[in-house]
Every structure is written in C-alpha cells, then in structure tokens.
C-alpha positions as CSV (number, residue, x, y, z in Angstrom):
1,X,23.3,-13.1,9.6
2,X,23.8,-16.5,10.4
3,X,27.4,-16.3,11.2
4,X,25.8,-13.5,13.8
5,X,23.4,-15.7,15.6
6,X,26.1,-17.3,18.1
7,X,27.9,-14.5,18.5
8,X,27.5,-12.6,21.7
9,X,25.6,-9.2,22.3
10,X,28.6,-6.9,21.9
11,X,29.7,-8.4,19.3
12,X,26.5,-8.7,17.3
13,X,25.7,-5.0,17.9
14,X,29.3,-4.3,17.1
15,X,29.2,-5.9,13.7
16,X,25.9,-4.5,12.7
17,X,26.8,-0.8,13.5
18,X,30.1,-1.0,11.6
19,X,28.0,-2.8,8.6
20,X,25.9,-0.4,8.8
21,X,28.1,2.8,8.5
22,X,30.5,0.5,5.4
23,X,27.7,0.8,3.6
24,X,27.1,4.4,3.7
25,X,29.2,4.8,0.5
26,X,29.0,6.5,-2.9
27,X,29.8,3.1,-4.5
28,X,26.6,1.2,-2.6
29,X,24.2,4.3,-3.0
30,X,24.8,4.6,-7.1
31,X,24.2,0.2,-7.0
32,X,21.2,1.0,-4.9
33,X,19.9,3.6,-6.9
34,X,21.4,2.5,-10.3
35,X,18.8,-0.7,-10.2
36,X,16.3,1.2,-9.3
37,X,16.9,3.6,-12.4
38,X,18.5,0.4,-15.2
39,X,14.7,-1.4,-14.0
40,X,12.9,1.8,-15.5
41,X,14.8,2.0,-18.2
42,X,14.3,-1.7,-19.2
43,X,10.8,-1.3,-18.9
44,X,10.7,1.9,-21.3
45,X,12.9,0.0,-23.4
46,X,10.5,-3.6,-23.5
47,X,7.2,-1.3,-24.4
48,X,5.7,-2.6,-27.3
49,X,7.6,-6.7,-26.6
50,X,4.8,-9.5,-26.8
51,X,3.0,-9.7,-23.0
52,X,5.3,-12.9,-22.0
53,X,7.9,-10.8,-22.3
54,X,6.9,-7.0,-21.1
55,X,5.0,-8.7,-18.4
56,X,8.2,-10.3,-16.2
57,X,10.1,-7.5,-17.0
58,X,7.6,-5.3,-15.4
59,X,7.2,-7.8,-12.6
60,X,11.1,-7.6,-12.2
61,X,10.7,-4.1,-11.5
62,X,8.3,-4.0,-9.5
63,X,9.7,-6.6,-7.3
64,X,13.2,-4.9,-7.0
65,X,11.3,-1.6,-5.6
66,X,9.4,-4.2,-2.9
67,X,13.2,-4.7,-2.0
68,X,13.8,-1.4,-2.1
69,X,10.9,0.0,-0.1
70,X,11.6,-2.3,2.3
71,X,15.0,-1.6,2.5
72,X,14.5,2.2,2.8
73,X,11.4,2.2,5.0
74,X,12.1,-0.8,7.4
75,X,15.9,-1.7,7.3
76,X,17.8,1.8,7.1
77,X,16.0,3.4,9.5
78,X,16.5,0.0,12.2
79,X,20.1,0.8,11.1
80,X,20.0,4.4,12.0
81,X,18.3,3.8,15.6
82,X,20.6,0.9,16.3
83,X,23.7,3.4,15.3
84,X,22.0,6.0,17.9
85,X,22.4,4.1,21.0
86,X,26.0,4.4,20.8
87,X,29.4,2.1,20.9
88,X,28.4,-1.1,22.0
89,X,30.7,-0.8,25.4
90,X,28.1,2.5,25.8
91,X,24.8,0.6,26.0
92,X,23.7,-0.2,29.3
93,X,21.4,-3.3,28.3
94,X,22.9,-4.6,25.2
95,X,21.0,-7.7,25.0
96,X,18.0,-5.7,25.1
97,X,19.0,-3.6,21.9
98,X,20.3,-6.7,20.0
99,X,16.4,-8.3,20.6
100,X,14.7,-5.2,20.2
101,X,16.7,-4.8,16.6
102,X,17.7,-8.6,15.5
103,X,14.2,-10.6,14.8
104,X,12.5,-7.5,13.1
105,X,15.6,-6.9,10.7
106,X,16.2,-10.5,9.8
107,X,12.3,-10.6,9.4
108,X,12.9,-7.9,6.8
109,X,15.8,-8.9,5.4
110,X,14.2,-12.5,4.5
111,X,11.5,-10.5,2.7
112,X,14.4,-8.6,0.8
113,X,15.9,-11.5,0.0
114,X,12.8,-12.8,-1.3
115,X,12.0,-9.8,-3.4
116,X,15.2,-10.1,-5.0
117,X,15.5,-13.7,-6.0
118,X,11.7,-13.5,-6.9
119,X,12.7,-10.5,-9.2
120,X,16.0,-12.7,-10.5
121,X,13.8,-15.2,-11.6
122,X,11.6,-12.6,-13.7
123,X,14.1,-11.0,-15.1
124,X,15.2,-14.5,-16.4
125,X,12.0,-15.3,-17.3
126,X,12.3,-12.2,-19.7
127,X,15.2,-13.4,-20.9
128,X,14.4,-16.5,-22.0
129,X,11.2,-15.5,-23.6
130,X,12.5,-12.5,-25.5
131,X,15.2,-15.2,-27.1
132,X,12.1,-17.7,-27.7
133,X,10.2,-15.4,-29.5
C-alpha cells in the first residue's frame, strides 16, 4: 500500500480492483483456508504439551483467526463494494471512492498485519519451548 499512496485516483482504484479479483483463486482460497485448518490441527496435536508450550500454540491460533475474521468480515467485503462501482474510467467521483475505501482498509490491513506477525511470534514461541523442554 505504500507504493499506492502517491499514485493518483485512477490508478489507485485501478490497482486495488485488479488485486482484488488476482486473488480470487483456488491457490489463495486453499492458503486462506489451509491455515485456518493446519492451526486446528496443531492445536489437537499439542493437547496434553506442558502449558508454555500448548499455551502459544493456542494463542497462534487464535490470533491467525483475528486475521482471518478481519479479513473476511472487514477487508473482502470493502473489496467487493469497491469492485461494484465499476472500471475506474466508469466512476464519476473517483477521489471520492478511493477516500471512502483507502483509510478504512489500510486501517484493517495494519490490524491484519498485526495479527499475523503477533501470531508468528507465538508460534515461535511454541517452537522454542517445545525444543527447551
């Protein structure tokens, strides 16, 4: 997104619509998904590990689905509305749409961001205390 911010309006919309739709893709969905479903499976498969190391492992999880509910209930659906105005050369006040959609997704996209690395960091926590243990 920072590449983004001095780009014009067209362009901005532009690149975020054609993101948008590259991403709509059997390969993405089973990622998407996939860590969703390998995070459960750790967790089923750490039951019964000491606390310091079930404990990140479960925070790991539950950090990854903060990313992905905020992925599914606030950035997809910003994604959708922004594809449903149309081509950018379409849009009547494109400067309008790009403010209406840019601060609230980047807003949203820090806090994925965050979820993830936060999440990273347990998992490695997990890591290193199931091979201290």
């Amino acid at each position: 997104m920072v590449s983004l911010r001095s780009t014009d309006d067209r362009t901005f919309v532009d690149v975020m619509q054609k993101i948008n739709r590259d991403v709509l893709n059997p390969r993405f969905f089973l990622t998407f998904v996939g860590s969703a479903l390998f995070g459960v499976l750790t967790v089923i498969l750490f039951i019964g590990q000491p606390l310091a190391v079930f404990l990140p492992v479960v925070l790991s999880l539950v950090l990854y689905l903060v990313c992905f509910g905020i992925t599914v209930r606030g950035n997809v659906p910003m994604n959708v509305r922004l594809d449903q105005y149309g081509p950018p050369e379409e849009i009547a006040d494109i400067a309008a749409v790009r403010k209406q959609f840019e601060e609230p997704w980047n807003r949203l996209n820090g806090l994925r961001a965050w979820a993830a690395t936060l999440g990273f960091g347990a998992a490695i926590w997990a890591l290193v205390a199931h091979f201290s243990a």
